[in-house]
HTML snippet that shows the backbone in 3Dmol.js (N, CA, C, O; Angstrom):
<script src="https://3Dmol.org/build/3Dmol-min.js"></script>
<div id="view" style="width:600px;height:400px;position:relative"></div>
<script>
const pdb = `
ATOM      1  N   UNK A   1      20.575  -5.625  25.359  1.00  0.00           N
ATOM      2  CA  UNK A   1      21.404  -5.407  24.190  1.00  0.00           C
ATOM      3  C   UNK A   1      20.496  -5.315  22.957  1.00  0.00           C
ATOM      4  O   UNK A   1      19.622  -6.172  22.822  1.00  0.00           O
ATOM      5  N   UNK A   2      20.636  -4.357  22.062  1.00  0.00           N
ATOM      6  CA  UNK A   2      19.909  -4.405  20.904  1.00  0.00           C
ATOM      7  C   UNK A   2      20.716  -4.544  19.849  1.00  0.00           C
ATOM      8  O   UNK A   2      21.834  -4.160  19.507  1.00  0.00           O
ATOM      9  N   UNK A   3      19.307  -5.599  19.164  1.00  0.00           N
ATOM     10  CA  UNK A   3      19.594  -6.496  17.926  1.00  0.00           C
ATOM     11  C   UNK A   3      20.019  -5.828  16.978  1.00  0.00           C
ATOM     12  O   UNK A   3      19.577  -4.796  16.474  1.00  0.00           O
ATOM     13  N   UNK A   4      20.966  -6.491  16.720  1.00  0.00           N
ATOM     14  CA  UNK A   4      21.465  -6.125  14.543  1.00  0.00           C
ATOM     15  C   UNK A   4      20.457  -5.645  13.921  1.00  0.00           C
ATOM     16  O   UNK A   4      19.324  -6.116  13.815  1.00  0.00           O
ATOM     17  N   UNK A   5      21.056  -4.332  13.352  1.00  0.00           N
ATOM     18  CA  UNK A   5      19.712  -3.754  12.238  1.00  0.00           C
ATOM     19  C   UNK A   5      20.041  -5.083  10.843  1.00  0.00           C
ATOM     20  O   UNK A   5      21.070  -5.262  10.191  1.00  0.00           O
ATOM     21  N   UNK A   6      19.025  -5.642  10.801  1.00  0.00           N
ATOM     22  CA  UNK A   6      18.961  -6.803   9.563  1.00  0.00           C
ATOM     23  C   UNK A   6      18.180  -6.206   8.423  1.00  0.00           C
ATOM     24  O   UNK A   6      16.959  -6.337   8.512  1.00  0.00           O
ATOM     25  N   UNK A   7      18.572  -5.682   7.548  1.00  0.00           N
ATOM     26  CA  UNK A   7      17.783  -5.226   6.382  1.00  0.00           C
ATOM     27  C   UNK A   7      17.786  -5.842   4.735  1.00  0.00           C
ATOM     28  O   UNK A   7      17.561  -5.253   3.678  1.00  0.00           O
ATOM     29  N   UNK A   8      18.194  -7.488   5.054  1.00  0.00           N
ATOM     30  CA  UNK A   8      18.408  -8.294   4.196  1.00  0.00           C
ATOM     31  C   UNK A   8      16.963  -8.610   3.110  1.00  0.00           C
ATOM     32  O   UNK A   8      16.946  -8.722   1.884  1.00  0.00           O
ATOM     33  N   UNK A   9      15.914  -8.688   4.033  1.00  0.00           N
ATOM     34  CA  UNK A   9      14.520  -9.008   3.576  1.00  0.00           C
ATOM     35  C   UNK A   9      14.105  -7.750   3.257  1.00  0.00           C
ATOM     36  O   UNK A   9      13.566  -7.772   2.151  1.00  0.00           O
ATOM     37  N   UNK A  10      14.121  -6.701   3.727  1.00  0.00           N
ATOM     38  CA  UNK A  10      13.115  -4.879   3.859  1.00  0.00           C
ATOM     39  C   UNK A  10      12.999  -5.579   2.250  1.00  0.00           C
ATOM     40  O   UNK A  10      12.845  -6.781   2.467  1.00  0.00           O
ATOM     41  N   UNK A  11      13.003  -5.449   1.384  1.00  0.00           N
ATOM     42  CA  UNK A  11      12.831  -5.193  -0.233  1.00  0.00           C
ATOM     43  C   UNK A  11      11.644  -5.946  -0.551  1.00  0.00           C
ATOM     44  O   UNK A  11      10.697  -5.500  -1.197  1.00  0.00           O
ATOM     45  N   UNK A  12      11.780  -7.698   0.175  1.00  0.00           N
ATOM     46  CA  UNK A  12      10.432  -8.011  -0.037  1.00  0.00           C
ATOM     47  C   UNK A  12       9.556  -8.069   0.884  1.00  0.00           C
ATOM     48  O   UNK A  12       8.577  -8.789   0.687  1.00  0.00           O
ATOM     49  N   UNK A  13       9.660  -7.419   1.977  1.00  0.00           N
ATOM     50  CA  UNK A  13       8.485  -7.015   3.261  1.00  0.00           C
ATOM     51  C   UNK A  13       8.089  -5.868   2.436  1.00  0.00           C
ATOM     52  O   UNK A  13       6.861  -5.909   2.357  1.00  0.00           O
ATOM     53  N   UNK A  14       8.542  -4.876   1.792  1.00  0.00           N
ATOM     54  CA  UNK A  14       7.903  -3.757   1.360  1.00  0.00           C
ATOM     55  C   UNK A  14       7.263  -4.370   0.274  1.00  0.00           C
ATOM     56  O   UNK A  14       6.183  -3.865  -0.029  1.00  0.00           O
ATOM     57  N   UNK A  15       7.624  -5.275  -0.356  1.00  0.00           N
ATOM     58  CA  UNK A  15       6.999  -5.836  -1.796  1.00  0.00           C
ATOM     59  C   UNK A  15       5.565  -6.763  -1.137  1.00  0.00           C
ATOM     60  O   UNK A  15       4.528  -6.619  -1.784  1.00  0.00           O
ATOM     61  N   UNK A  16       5.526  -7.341  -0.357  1.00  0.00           N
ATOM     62  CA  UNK A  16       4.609  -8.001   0.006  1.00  0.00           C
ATOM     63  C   UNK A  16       3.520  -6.550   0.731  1.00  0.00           C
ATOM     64  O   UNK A  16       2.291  -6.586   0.665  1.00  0.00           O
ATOM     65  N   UNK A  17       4.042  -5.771   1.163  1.00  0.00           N
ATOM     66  CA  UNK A  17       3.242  -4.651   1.500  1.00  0.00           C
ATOM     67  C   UNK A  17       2.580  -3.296   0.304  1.00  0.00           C
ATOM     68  O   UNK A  17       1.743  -2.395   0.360  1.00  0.00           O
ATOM     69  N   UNK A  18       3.229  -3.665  -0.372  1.00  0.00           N
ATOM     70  CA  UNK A  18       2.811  -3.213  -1.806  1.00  0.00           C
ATOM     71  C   UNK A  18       1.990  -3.760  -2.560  1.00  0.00           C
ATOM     72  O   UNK A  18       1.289  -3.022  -3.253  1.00  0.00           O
ATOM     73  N   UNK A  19       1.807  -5.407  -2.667  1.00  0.00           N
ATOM     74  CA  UNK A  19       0.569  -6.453  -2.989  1.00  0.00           C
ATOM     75  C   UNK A  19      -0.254  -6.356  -2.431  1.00  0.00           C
ATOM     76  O   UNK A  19      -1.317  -6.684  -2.957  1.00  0.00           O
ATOM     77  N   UNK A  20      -0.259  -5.886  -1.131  1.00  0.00           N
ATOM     78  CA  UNK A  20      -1.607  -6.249  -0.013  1.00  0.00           C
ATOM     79  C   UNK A  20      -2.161  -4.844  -0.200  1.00  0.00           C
ATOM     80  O   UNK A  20      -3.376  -4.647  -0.215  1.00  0.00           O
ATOM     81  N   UNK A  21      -1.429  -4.042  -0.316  1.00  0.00           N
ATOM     82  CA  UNK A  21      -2.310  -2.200  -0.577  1.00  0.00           C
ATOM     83  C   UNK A  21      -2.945  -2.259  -1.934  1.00  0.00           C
ATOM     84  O   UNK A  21      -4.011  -1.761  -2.297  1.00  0.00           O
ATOM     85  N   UNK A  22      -2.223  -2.847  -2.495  1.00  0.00           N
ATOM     86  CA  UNK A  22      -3.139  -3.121  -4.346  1.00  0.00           C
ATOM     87  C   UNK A  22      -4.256  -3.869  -4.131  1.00  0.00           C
ATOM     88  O   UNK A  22      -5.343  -3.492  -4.568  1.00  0.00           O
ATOM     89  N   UNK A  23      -4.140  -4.821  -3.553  1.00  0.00           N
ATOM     90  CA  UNK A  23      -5.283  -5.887  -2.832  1.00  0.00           C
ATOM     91  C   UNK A  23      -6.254  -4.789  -2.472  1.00  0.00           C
ATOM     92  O   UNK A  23      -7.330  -4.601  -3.041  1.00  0.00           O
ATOM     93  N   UNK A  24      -5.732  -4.034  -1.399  1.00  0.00           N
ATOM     94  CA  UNK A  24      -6.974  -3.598  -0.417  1.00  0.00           C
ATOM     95  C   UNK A  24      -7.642  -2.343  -1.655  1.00  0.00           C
ATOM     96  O   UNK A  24      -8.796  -2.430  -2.072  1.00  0.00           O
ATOM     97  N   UNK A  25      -7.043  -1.654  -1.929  1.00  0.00           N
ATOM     98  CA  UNK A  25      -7.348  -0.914  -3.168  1.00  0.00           C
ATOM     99  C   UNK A  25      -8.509  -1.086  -3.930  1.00  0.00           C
ATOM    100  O   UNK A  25      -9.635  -0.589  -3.953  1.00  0.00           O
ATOM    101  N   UNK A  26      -7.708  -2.197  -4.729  1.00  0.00           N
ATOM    102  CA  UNK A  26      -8.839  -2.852  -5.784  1.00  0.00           C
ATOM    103  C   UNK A  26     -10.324  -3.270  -4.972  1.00  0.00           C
ATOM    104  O   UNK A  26     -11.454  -2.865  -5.246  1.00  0.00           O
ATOM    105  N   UNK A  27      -9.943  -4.129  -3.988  1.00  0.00           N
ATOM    106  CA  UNK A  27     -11.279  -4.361  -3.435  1.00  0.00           C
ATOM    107  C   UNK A  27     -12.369  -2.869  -3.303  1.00  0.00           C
ATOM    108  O   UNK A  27     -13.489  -2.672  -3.776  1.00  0.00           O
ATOM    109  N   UNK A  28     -11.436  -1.951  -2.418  1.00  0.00           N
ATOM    110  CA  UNK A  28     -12.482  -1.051  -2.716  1.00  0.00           C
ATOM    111  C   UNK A  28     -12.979  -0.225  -4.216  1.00  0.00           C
ATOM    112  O   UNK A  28     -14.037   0.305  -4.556  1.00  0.00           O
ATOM    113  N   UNK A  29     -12.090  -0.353  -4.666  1.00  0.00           N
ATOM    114  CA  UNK A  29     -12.732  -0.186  -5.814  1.00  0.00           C
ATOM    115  C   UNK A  29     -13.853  -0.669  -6.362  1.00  0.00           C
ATOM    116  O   UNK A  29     -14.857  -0.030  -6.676  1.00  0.00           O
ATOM    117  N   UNK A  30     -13.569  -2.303  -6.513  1.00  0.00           N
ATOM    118  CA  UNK A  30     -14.591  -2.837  -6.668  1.00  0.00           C
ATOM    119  C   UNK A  30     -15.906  -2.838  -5.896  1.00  0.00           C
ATOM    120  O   UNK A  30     -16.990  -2.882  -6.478  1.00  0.00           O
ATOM    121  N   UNK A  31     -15.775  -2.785  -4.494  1.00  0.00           N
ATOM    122  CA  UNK A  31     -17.156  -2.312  -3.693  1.00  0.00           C
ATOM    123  C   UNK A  31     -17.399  -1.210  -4.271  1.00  0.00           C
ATOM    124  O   UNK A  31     -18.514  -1.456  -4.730  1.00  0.00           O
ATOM    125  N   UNK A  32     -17.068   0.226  -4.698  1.00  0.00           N
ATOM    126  CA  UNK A  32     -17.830   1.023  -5.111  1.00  0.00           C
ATOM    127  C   UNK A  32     -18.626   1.141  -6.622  1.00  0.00           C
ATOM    128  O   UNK A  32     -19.531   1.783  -7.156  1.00  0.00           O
ATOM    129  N   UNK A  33     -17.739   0.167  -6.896  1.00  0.00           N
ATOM    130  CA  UNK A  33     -18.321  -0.010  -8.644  1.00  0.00           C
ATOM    131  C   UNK A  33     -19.765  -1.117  -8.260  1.00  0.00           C
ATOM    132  O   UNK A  33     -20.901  -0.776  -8.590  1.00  0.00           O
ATOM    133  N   UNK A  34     -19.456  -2.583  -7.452  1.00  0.00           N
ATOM    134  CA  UNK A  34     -20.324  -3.060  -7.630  1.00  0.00           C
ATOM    135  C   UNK A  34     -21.729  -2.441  -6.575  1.00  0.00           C
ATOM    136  O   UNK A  34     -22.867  -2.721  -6.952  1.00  0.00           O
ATOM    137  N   UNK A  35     -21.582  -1.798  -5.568  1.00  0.00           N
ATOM    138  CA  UNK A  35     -22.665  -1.518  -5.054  1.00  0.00           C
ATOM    139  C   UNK A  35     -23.024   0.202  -4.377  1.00  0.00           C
ATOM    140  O   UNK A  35     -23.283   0.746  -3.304  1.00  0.00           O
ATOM    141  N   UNK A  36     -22.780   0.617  -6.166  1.00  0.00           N
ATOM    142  CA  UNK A  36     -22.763   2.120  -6.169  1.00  0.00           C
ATOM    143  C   UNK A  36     -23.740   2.860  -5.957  1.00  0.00           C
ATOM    144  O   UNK A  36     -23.608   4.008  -5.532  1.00  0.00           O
ATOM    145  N   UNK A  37     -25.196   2.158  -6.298  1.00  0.00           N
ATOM    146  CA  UNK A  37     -26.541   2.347  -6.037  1.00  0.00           C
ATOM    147  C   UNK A  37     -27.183   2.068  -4.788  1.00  0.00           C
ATOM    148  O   UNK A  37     -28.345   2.425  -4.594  1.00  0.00           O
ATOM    149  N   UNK A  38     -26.378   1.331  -3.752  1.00  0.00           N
ATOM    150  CA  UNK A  38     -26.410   0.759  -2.354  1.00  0.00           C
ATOM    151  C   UNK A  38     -25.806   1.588  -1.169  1.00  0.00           C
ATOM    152  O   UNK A  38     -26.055   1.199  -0.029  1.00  0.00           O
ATOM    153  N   UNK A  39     -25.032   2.701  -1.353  1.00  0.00           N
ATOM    154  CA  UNK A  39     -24.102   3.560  -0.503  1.00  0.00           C
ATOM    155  C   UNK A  39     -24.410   4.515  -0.556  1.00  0.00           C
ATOM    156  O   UNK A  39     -24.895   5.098  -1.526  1.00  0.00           O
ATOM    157  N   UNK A  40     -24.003   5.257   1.444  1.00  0.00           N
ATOM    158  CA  UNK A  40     -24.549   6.841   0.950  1.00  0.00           C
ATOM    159  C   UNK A  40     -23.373   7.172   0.172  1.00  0.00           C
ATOM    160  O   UNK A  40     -22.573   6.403  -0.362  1.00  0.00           O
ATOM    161  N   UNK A  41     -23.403   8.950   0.201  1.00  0.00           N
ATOM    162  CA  UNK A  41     -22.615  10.049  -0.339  1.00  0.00           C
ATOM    163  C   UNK A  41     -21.180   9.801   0.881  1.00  0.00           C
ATOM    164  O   UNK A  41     -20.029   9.918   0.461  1.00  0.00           O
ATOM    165  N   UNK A  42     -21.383   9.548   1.987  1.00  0.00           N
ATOM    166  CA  UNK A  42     -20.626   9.423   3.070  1.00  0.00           C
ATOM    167  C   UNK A  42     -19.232   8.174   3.147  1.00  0.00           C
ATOM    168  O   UNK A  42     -18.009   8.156   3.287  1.00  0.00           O
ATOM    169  N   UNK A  43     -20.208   7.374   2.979  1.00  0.00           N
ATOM    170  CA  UNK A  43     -19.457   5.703   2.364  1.00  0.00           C
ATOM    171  C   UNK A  43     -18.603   6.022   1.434  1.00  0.00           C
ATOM    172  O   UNK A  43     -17.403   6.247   1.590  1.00  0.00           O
ATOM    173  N   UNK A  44     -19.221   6.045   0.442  1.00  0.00           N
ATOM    174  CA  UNK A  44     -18.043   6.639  -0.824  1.00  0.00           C
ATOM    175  C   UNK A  44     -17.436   7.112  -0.462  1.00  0.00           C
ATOM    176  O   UNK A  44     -16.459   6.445  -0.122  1.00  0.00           O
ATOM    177  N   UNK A  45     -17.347   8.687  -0.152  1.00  0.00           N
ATOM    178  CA  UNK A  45     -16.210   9.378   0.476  1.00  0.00           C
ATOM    179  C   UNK A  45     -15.170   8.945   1.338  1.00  0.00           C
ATOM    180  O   UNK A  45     -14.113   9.564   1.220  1.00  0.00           O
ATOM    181  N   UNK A  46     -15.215   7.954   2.248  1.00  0.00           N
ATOM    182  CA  UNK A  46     -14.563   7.549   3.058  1.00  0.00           C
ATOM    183  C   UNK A  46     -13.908   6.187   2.402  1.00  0.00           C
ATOM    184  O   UNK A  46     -12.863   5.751   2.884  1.00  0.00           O
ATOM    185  N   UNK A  47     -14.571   5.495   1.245  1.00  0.00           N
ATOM    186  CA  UNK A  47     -13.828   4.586   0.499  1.00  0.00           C
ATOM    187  C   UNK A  47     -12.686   5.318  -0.283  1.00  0.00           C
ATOM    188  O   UNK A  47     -11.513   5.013  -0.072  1.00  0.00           O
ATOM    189  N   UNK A  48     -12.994   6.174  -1.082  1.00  0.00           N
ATOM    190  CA  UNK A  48     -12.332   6.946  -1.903  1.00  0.00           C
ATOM    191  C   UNK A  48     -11.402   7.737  -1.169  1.00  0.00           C
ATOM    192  O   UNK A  48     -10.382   7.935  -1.829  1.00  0.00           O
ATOM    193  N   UNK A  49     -11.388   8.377   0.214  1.00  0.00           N
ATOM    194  CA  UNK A  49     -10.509   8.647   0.884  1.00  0.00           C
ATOM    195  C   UNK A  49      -9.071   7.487   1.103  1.00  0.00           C
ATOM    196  O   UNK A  49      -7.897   7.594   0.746  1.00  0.00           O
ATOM    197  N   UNK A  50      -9.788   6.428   1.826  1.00  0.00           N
ATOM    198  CA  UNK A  50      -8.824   5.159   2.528  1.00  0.00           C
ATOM    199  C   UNK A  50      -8.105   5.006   0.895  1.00  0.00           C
ATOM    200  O   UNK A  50      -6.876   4.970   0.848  1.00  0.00           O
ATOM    201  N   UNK A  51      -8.931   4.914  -0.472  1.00  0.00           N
ATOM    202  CA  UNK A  51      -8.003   4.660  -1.558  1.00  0.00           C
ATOM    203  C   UNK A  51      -7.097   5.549  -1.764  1.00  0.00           C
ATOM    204  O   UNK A  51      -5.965   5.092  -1.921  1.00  0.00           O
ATOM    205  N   UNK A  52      -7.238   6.903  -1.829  1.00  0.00           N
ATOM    206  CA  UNK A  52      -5.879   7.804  -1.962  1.00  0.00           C
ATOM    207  C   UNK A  52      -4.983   7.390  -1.243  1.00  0.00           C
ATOM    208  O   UNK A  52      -3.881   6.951  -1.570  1.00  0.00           O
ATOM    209  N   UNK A  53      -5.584   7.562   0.099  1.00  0.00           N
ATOM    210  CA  UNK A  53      -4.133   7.166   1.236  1.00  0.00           C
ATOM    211  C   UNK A  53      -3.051   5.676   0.936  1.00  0.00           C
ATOM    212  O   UNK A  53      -1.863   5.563   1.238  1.00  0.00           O
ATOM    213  N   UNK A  54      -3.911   4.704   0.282  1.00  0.00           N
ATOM    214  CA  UNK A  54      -3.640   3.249  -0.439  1.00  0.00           C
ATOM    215  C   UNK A  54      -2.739   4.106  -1.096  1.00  0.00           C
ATOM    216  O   UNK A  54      -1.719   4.152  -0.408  1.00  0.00           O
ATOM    217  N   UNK A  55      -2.626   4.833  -2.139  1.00  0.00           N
ATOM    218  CA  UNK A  55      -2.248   5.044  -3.754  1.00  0.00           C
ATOM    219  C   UNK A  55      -0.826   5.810  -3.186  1.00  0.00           C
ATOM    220  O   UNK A  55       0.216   5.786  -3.840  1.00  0.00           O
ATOM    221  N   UNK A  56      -0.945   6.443  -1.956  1.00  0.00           N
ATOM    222  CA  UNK A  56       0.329   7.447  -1.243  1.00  0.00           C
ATOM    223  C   UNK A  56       1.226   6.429  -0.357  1.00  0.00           C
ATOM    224  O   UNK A  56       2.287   6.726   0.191  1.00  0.00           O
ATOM    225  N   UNK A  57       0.689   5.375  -0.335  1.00  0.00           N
ATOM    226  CA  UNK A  57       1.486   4.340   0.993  1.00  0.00           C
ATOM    227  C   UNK A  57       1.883   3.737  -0.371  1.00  0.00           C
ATOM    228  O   UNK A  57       3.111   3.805  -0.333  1.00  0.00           O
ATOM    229  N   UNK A  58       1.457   3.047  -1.853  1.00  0.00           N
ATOM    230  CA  UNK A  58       1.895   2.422  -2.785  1.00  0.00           C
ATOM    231  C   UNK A  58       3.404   3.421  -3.279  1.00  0.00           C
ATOM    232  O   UNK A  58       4.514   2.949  -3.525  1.00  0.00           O
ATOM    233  N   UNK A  59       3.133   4.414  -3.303  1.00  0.00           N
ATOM    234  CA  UNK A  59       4.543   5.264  -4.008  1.00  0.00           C
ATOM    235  C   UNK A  59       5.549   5.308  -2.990  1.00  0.00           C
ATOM    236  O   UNK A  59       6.739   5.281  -3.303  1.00  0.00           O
ATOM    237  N   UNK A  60       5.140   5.380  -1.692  1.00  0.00           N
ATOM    238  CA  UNK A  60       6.310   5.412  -0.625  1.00  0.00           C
ATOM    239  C   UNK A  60       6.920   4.191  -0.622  1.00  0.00           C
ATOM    240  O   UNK A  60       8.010   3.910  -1.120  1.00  0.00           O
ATOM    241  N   UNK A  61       6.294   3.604  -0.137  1.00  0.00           N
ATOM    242  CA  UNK A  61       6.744   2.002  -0.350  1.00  0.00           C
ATOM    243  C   UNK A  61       7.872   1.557  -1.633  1.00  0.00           C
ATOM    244  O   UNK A  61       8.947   0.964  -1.538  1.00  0.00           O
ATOM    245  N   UNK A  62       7.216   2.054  -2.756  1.00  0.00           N
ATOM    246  CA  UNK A  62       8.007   2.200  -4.121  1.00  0.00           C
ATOM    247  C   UNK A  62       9.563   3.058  -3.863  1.00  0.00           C
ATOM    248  O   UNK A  62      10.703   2.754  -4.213  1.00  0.00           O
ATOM    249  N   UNK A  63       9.136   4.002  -3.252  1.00  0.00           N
ATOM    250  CA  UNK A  63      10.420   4.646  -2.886  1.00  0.00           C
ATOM    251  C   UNK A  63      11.447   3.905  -2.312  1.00  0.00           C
ATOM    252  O   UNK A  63      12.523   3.759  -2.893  1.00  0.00           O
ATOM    253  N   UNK A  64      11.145   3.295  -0.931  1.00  0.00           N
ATOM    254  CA  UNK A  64      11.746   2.240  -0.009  1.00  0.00           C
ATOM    255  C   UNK A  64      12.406   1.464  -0.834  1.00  0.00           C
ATOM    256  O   UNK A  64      13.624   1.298  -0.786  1.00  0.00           O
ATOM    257  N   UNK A  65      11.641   0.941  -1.643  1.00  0.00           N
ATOM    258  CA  UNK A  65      12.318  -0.002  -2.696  1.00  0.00           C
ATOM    259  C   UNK A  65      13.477   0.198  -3.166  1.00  0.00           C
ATOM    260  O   UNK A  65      14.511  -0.471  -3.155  1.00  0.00           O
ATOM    261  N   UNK A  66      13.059   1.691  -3.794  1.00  0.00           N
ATOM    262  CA  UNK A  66      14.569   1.741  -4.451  1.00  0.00           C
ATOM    263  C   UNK A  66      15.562   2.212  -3.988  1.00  0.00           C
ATOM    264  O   UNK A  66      16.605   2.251  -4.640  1.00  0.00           O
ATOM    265  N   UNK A  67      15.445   2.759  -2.538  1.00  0.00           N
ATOM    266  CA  UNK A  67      16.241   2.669  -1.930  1.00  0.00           C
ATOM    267  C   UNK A  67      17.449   1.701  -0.829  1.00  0.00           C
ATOM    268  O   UNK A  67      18.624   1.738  -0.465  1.00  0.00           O
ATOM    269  N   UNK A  68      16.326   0.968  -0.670  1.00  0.00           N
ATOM    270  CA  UNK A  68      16.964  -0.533  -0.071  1.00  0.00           C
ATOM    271  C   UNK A  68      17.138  -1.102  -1.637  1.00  0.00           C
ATOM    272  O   UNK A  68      16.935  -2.293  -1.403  1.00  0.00           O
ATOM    273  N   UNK A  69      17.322  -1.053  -2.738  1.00  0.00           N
ATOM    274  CA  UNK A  69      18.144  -1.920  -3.821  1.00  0.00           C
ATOM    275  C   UNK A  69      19.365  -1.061  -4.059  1.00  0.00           C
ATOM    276  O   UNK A  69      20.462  -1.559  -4.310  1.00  0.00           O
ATOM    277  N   UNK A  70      19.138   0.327  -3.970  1.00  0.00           N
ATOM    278  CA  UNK A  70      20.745   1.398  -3.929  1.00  0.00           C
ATOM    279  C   UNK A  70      21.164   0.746  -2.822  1.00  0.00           C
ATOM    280  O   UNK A  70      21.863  -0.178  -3.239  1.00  0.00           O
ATOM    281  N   UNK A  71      21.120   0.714  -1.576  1.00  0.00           N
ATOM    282  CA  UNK A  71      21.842   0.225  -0.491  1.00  0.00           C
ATOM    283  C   UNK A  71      22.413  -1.160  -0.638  1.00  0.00           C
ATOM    284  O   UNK A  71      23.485  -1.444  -0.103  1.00  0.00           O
ATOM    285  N   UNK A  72      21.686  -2.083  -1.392  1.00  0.00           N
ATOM    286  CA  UNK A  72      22.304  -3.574  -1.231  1.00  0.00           C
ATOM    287  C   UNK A  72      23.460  -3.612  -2.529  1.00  0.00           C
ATOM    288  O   UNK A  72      24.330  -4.469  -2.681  1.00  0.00           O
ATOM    289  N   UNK A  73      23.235  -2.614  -3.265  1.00  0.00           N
ATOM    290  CA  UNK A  73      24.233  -1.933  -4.212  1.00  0.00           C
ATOM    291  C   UNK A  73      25.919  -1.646  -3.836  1.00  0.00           C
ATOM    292  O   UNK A  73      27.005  -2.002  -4.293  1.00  0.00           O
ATOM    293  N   UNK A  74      25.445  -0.828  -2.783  1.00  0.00           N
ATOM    294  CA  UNK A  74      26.565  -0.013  -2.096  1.00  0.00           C
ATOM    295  C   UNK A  74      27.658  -1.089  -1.323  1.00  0.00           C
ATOM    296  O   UNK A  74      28.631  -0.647  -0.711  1.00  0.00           O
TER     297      UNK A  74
END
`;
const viewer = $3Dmol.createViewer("view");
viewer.addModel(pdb, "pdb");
viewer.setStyle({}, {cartoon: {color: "spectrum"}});
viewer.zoomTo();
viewer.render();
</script>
């Protein structure tokens, strides 16, 4: 038998998943600022990649949001 769709929490599972992508973010950020003279051309790229994809999972997520607050609306 499958379980009750429970979508009481989704608002702050996405919110806690929205802190931890800012988290992971910033950190890389900060690795490339603090050890910019230490990395190839390659590194970077692949930091600065994983951050876009961060910055595209932050707006979706944002989306979710406001959609599970229209729904608890409804």
């Amino acid at each position: 038998m499958a379980k009750p769709d429970d979508r009481s929490d989704n608002v702050e599972k996405l919110q806690s998943s929205i802190q931890n992508t800012i988290r992971n973010f910033r950190e890389g950020e900060d690795y490339l600022s603090e050890h910019a003279d230490e990395i190839s051309g390659e590194e970077k790229h692949q930091i600065e990649q994983k951050n876009e994809k961060r910055l595209d999972a932050i707006r979706g997520f944002r989306e979710e949001v406001k959609d599970e607050a229209a729904n608890r609306e409804s």
